[in-house]
N, C-alpha and C positions, 0 to 999 in steps of 0.2 A: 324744315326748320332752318334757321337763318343763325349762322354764328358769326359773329363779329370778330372772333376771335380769328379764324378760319380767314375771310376773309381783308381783315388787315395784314395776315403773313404773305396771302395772294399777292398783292397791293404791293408790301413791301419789298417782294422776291423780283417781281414784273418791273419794278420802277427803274432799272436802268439801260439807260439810255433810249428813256421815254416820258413822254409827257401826260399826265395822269391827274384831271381835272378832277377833284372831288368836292364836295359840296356840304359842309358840316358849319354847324353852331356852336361848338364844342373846341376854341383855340387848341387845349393840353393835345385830342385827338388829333388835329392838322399839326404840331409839333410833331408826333409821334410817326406820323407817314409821310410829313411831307418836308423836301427840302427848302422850297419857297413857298412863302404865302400870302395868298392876294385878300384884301378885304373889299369887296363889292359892298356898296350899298344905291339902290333905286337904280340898278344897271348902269353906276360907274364905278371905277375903280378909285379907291379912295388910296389906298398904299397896299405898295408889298416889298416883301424883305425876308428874310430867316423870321426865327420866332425870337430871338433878341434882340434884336432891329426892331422888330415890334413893340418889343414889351418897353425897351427904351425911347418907342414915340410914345407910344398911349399910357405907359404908368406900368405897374403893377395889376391893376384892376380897376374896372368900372361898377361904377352901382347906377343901379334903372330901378327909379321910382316908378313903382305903377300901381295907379290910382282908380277905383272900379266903384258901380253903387251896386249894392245887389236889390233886385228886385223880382217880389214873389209875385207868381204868377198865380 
């Protein structure tokens, strides 16, 4: 069984004076473990900084319209 929990104190405990590439969707989670944070998108790096460096380029939050037809098979 897989706990998240568990393994973010791993993470946390390991992280210094090391470099600790993690991979999430989830901004609040990379605040929470991580000291810098990069944002890739299409394999380049678009920025990185702390998560208030962030949050003062990009806003407060983004909203993504997504737009879909549903169709019955």
């Amino acid at each position: 069984m897989y706990c998240f929990t568990c393994a973010r104190k791993e993470i946390i405990s390991s992280k210094k004076e090391r470099i600790i590439i993690l991979s999430t969707l989830d901004l609040n989670e990379a605040e929470s473990i991580g000291d810098t944070i990069a944002i890739i998108s299409n394999g380049k790096l678009i920025s990185q900084g702390n998560f208030e460096f962030l949050q003062k380029s990009f806003g407060e939050g983004n909203i993504i319209d997504i737009e879909y037809e549903l169709k019955r098979v």
